[in-house]
N, C-alpha and C positions, 0 to 999 in steps of 0.2 A: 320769417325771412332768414337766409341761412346769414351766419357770423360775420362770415368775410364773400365779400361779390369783388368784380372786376368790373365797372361801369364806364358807358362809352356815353357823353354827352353829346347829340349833335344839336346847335340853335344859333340860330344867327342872332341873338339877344347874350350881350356879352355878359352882363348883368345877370343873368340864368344861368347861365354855364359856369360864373364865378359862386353863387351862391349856390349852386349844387353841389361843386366842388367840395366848397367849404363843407357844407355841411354832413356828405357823404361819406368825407375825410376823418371827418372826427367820429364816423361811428364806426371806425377800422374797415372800408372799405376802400379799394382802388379805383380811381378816377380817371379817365381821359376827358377832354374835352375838343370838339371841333365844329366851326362857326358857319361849315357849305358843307353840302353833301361831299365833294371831292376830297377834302382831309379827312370827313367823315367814313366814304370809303377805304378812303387809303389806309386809315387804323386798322378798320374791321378785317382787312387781308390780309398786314401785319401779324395782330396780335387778338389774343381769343377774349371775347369778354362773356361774363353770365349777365349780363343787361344791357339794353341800349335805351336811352330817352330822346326820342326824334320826333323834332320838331317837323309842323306837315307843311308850314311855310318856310324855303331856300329861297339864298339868293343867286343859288345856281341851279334850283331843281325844284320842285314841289317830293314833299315828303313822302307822298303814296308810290311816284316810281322809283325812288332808293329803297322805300321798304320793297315793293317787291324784287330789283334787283339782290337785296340783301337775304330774301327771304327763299329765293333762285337759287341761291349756294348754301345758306346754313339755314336746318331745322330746328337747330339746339337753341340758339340765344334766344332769350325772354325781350322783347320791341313791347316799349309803350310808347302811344302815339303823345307828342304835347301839342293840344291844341289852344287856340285862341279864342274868344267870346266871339261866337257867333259861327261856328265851323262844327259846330256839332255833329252834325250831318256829314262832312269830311271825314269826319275822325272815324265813325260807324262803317263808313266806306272802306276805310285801312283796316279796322279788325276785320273785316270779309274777307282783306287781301293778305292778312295772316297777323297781322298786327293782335297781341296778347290783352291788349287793356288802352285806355287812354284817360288822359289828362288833362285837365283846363291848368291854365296859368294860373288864373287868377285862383286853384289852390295850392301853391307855390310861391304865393307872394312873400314877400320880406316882413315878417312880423307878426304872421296868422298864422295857427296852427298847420300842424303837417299830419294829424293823424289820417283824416279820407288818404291823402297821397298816400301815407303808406299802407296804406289798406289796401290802394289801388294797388302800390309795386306788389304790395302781397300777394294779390289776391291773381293778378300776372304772370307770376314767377310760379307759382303753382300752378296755373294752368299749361304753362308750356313745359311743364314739366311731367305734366297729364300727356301733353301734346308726344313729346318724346318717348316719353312710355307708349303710347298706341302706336308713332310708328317704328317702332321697335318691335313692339310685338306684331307688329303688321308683317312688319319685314322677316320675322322671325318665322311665323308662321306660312307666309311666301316661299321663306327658302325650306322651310319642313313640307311644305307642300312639294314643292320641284321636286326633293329629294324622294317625297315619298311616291309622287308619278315616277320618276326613274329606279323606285325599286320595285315599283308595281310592275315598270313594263319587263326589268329584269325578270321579276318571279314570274312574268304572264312567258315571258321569250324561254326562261329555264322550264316551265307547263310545260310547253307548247312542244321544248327538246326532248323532254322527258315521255312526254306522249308517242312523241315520234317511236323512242328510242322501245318503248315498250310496243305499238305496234309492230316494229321491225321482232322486237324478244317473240313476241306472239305467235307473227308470221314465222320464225324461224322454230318456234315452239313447237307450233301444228303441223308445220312440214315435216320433220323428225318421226321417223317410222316405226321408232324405239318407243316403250309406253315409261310415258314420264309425270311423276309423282310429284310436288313439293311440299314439303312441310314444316311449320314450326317447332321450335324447342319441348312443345308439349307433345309432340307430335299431332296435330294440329294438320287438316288438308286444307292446303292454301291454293292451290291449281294442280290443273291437270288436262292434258294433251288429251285432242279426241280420241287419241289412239287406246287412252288409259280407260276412256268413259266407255268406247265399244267393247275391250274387256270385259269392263266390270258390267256394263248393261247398266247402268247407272249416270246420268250428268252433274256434273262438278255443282249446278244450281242444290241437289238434292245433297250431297254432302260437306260444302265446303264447313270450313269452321267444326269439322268432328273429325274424335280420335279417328287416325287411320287403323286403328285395332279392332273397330268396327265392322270394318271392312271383312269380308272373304279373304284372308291375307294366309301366308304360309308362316307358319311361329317363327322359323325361323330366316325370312323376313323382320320381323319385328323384332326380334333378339339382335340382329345385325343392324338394324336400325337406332335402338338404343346404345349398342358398341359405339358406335359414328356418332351421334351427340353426344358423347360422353368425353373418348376420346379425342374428341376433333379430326379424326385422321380419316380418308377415305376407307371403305369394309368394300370386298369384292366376293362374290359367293357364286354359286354354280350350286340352283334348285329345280323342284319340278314344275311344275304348271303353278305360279306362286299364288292364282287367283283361286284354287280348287283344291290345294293343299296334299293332292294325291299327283301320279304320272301316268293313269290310267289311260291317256291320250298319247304318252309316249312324247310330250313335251319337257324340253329344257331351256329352263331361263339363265342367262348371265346377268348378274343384278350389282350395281352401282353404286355407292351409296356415299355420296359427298357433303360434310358437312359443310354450308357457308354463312355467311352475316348476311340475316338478313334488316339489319335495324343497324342505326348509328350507333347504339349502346353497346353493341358487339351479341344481343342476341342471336344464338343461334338457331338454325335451323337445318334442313338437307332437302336435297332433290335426289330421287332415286330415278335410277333408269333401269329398266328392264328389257334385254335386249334377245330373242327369242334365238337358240343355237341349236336348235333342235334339228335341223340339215346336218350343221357342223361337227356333231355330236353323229349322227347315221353315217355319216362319210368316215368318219374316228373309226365307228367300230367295224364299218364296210372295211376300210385300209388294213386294219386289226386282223378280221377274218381271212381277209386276200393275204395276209405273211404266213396268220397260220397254216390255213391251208397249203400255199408254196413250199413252205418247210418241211411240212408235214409229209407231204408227197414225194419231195426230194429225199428225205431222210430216209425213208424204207428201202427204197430202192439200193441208197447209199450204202445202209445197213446191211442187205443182202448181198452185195459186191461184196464188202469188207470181209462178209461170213465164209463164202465162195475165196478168195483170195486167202486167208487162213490156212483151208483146207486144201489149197492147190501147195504153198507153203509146204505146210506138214504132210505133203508128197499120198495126201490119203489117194489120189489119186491116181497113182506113180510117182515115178521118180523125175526129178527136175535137172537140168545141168546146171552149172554154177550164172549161166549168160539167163536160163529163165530165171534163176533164183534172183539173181539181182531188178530184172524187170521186175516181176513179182513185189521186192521190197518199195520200188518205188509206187508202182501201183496203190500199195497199201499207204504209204505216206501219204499220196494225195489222197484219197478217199479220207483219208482223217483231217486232212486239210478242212476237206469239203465238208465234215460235218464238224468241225469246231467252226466255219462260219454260218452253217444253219442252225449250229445251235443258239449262235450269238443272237443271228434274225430271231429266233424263236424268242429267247429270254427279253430283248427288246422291244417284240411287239407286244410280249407281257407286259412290261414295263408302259408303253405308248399306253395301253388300253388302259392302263390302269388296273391290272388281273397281277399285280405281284403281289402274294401271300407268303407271311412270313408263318413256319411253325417252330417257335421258339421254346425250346427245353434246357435244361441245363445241359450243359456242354463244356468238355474238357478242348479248351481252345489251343492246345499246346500238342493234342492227339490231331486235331485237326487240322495242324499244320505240317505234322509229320509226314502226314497220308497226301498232302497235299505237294509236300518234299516228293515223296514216293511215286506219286504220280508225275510228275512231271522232270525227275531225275534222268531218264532216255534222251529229252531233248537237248538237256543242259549236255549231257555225255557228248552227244553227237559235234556239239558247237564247242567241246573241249573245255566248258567252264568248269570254274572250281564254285559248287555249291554251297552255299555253310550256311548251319542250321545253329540258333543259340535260341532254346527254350529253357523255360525250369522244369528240373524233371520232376517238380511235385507238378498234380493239375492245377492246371488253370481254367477254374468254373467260372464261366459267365451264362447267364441265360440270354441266348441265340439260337439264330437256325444254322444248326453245325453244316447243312450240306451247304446253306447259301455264303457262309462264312469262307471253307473249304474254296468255292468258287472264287472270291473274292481274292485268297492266296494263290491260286491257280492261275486266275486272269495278268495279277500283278507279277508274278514272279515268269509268267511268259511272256507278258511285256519286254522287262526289263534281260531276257534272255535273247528277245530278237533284235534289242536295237543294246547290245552286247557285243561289242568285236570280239572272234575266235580267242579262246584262251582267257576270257575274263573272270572277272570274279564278284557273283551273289551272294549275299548276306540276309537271309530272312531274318527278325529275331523276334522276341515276344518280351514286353515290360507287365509288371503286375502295380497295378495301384490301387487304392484301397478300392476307390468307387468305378474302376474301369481300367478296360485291356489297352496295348498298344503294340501294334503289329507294324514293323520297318521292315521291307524289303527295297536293299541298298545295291547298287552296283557300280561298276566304274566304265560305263558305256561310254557312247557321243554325248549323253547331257542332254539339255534342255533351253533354250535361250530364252532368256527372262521374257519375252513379250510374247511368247507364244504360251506360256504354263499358263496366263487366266483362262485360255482355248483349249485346254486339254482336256475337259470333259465332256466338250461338244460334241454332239452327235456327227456322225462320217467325217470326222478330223482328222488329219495325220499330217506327219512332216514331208514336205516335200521339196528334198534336195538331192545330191550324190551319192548320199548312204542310207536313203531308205528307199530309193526309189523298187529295189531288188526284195524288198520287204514283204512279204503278204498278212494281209487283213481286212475287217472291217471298219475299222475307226468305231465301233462299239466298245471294244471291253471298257477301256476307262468309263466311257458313263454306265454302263452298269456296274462296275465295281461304284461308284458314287452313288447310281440308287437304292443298292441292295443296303450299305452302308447306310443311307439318310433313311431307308425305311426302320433299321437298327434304331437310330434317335444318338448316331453317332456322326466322326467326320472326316475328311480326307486333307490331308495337307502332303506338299509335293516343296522340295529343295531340292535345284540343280544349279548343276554351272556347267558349262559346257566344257567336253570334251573330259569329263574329271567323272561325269557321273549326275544320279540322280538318285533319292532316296524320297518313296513315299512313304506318307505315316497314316495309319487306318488308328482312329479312337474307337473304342467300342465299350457302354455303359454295361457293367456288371450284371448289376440288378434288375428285375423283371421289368419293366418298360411300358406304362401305358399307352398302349399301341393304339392309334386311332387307324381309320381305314386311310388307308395310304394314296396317296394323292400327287404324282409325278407331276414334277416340271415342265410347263412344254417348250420347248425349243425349238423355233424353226426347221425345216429340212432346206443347206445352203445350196444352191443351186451351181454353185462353183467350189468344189473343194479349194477349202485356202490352207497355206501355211502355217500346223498348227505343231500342237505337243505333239508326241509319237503315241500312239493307241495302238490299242490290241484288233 
């Protein structure tokens, strides 16, 4: 029995309740006592006991309905029934009705031992204490139960989302006309679009869980495949039939290749997508052919004016008066109009098609500019500019393509000649640095306003306001000055301010340049010329 209890007497025998007192007093434990059920109550709501001794005969109640009201509100307290000789059978009745143990008087009496009694409190105070414990864990279990049907039906309700969500992924998977791939960090096939199985003539059943190297694949597919798990970053390529590894078909794939998580752990994996451009790509080189040919055809003819207009000139034909000789020069003016912009169409549908070849040799980059002075010294005359050339007059060797460099000074320095007011002043120069050239042709035109120069190398760009409206061109030169450059493994930078002038800067690397096959930008064709930088 524990050290110290709290015990509630209830007996209408005063004489009992004083000698229990006593006696419970003296073995350090707390005592109430009360002579009817109704003080007997009144304690028990009061104040908390670990025992009660209740008598099963009141003088205001028989003791089986207080214990079950008493036992209606608390589960905890240890109730031994006291009974009287001959209630035996009562008392049996109250342990049914929750009651822990009971007691005859008569072993209680004044002067007889007290061991069975405390046997009895013993053996009481332990079982309710069994009692406690069971509905404790009842209760425990109960409430682990509710919890765990409420996390069942979450995780069945989170299934059920999740199912959904992947039939919808499914449905949107199969409907996707693009042939799509996914796979694990090992590269590993985890799915795949029927569009991927008709491909390959193969079902996702017969491959899943194997390397995709396995596969019919184009190597470099899998090279770009491994870049993208490695990197983390999306790989974008343009290949031929990637399932046949040849283009013998005359197909072209644009291929995808995004790495994502697939696992909590931050595994990774990728889905590729392969998307067939092979119209896109015939129309490319359809549009390609349709420029050269137009140029082509315009240009001879162009050619043969110029040649004819030469010789009407230099009078081989007779003699001219001063009114033919002036028609005559203009004549020729535009006929070179017309072929400096067929030449531009020409060199840009190289460019579009992707046919721009460089043939890079050593090259005195500083003779190249001179000649490029040279040429283009008539127009600057005519417009009254003052020209100025600042080269070193040792050479300047870089390994380039001298003619497509030439061009590049050419385009720039008649740029910056037409959008030049009468009487201005050009500056080409040349810097030498250890691992690479730099070419500034500077002027003090109309400038440039800061929000149009990121637009200035967009394809049919130009400014359009009160001073250039008078202007003729294509809106090419600047982007092929930019691609002839980028095909170099150099770059373009452009500072102006308006009304002060603008000066661009061409970098160009020295040394031999591992030149990969060259691979233009594509840019849009704008459907509204907007207001851009000035081009050639």
């Amino acid at each position: 029995m524990r050290e110290h209890l709290r015990v509630l007497v209830i007996d209408d025998s005063l004489t009992i309740c004083r000698y229990l007192e006593r006696l419970l007093t003296r073995m350090g434990h707390d005592v109430s006592i009360a002579s009817d059920g109704t003080t007997g109550m009144r304690l028990h709501e009061t104040e908390s006991f670990d025992l009660i001794l209740l008598d099963l005969m009141l003088p205001d109640t028989d003791g089986i309905a207080l214990l079950k009201e008493i036992r209606s509100r608390d589960q905890d307290t240890c109730i031994v029934m006291i009974t009287g000789h001959g209630d035996i059978k009562t008392a049996i009745e109250a342990v049914q009705q929750g009651a822990d143990g009971y007691v005859e008087k008569s072993q209680i009496s004044i002067g007889k031992g007290l061991d069975e009694f405390w046997h009895i409190v013993h053996r009481a105070l332990e079982f309710r204490e069994s009692q406690v414990r069971r509905i404790q864990l009842e209760q425990e279990i109960r409430q682990k139960n509710r919890e765990l049907e409420a996390t069942v039906r979450e995780l069945q309700q989170a299934r059920n989302e999740l199912q959904e969500e992947r039939n919808k992924l499914r449905e949107i998977l199969f409907s996707i006309s693009e042939i799509v791939i996914a796979v694990d960090q090992e590269g590993r096939i985890l799915l795949m679009n029927p569009q991927a199985e008709k491909e390959l003539g193969i079902s996702l059943e017969e491959v899943i869980g194997q390397p995709i190297s396995q596969l019919p694949i184009h190597k470099q597919l899998l090279t770009s495949l491994q870049q993208a798990l490695s990197s983390k970053e999306p790989v974008r390529i343009e290949i031929p039939n990637p399932f046949t590894g040849s283009n013998q078909d005359g197909r072209v794939f644009s291929v995808t290749l995004n790495p994502v998580r697939l696992h909590s752990d931050g595994l990774p994996g990728a889905i590729i997508s392969l998307h067939d451009i092979s119209q896109e790509k015939e129309l490319e080189r359809m549009k390609a052919d349709f420029y050269s040919m137009i140029t082509h055809d315009l240009r001879s003819p162009a050619m043969a004016i110029t040649g004819f207009v030469d010789l009407l000139i230099q009078e081989t034909a007779g003699p001219l008066n001063e009114a033919q000789k002036e028609m005559m020069d203009i004549i020729r003016r535009s006929i070179r109009k017309l072929l400096d912009l067929i030449n531009d169409f020409l060199d840009y549908s190289a460019i579009d098609a992707g046919f721009l070849r460089l043939q890079p040799a050593e090259t005195d980059v500083s003779q190249v500019i001179r000649e490029a002075v040279r040429e283009i010294q008539p127009l600057a005359h005519q417009r009254q500019h003052t020209l100025e050339v600042q080269v070193p007059d040792e050479p300047a060797i870089a390994w380039v393509d001298g003619e497509r460099v030439g061009q590049v000074v050419t385009n720039l320095l008649s740029n910056a000649i037409k959008y030049t007011p009468q009487g201005g002043r050009i500056t080409v120069r040349l810097r030498t640095q250890p691992d690479s050239l730099v070419i500034e042709v500077s002027d003090n035109g109309i400038g440039i306003p800061a929000g149009q120069i990121p637009l200035l190398f967009s394809k049919y760009t130009r400014v359009a306001n009160e001073h250039t409206r008078c202007i003729q061109g294509t809106g090419l030169g600047l982007l092929i000055v930019k691609e002839i450059v980028k095909a170099h493994g150099g770059d373009v930078e452009v500072e102006s301010e308006v009304g002060r002038g603008s000066t661009f800067r061409v970098t160009l690397p020295r040394k031999q340049p591992a030149l990969a096959p060259y691979q233009p930008q594509e840019v849009a064709i704008q459907d509204v010329i907007p207001a851009a930088a000035p081009s050639m």
